[in-house]
C-alpha positions as CSV (number, residue, x, y, z in Angstrom):
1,X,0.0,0.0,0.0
2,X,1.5,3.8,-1.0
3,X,1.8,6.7,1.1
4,X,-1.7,8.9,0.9
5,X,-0.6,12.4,-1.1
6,X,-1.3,15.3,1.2
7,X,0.4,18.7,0.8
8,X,3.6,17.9,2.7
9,X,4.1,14.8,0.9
10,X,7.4,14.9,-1.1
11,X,7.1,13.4,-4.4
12,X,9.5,12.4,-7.3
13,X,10.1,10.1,-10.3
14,X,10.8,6.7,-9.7
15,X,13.5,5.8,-11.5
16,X,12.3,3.0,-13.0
17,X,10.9,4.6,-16.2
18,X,12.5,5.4,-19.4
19,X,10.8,8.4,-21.5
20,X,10.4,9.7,-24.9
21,X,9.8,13.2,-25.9
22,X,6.1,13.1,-28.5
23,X,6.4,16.5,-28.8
24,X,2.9,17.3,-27.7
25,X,3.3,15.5,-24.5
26,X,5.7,12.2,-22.9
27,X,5.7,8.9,-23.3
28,X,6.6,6.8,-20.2
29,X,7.5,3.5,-19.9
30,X,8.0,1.4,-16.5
31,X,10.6,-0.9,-16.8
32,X,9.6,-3.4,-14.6
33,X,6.3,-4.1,-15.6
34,X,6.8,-2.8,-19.4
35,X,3.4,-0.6,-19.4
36,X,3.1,2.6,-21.4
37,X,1.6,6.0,-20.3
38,X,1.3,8.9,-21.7
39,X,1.5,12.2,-20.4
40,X,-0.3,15.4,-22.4
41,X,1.7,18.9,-22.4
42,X,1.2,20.2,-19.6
43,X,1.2,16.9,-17.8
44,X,4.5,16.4,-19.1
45,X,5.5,19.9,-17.4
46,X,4.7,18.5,-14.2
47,X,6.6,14.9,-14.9
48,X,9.6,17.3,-15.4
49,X,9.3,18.4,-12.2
50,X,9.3,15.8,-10.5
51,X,13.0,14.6,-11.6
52,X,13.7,16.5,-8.5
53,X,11.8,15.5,-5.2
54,X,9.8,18.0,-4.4
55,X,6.5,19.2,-2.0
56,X,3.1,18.3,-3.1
57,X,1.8,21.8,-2.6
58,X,4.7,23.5,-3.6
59,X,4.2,22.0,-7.2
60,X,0.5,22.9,-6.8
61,X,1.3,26.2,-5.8
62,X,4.4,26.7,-8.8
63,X,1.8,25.6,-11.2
64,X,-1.1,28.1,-9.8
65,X,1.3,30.9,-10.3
66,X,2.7,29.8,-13.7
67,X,-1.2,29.0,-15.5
68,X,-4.1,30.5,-15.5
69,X,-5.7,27.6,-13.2
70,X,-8.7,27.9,-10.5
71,X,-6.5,26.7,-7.4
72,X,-8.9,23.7,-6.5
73,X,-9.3,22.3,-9.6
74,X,-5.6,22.9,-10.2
75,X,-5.4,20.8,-6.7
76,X,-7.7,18.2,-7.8
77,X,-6.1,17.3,-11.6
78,X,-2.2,17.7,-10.0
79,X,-3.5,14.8,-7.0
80,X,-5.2,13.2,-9.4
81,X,-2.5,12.7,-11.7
82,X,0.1,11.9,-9.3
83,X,-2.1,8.9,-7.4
84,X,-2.2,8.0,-11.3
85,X,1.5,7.5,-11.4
86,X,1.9,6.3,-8.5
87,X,-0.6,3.5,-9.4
88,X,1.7,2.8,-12.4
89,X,4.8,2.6,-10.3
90,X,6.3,6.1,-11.9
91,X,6.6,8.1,-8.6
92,X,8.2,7.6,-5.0
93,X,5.9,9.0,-2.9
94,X,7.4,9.9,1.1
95,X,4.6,11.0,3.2
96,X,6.7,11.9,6.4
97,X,9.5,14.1,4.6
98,X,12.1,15.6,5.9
99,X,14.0,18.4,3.7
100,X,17.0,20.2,4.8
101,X,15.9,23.8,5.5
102,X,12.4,23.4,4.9
């Protein structure tokens, strides 16, 4: 059973993908269990930042500032598709962080 996402969750790629660039979006590809997913544009925005582990709501809030997005729904869609991810085995998920300096 994952960690449940909440806002101080810390969240990055797994490192068990590989991923190809479609242009209009990513195509990911766990390694272990060889299934596909693909990501839309701005989806694939948000895959990039996860290279790096970072803060469930400080990725919410990067995105709220950067588009033109109604913060709950932007909430909603960003939890949405990291549970999806997760699911797929494409995201660590650590729901008791602990960050230098933060």
């Amino acid at each position: 059973m994952r960690p449940e996402l909440t806002d101080r969750s810390i969240v990055v790629s797994s490192g068990r993908q590989t991923t190809a660039d479609l242009g209009s979006g990513v195509a990911l590809l766990n390694l272990e269990t060889k299934v596909y997913f693909t990501l839309n544009d701005t989806s694939g925005r948000i895959w990039e930042m996860l290279r790096e582990p970072v803060r469930v709501g400080e990725l919410i809030e990067h995105l709220i500032e950067r588009f033109d997005v109604e913060p709950d729904r932007c909430r909603r869609e960003v939890l949405d598709l990291l549970d999806q991810l997760a699911a797929h085995g494409l995201l660590d998920i650590d729901s008791e962080p602990v960050l230098p300096g933060r």
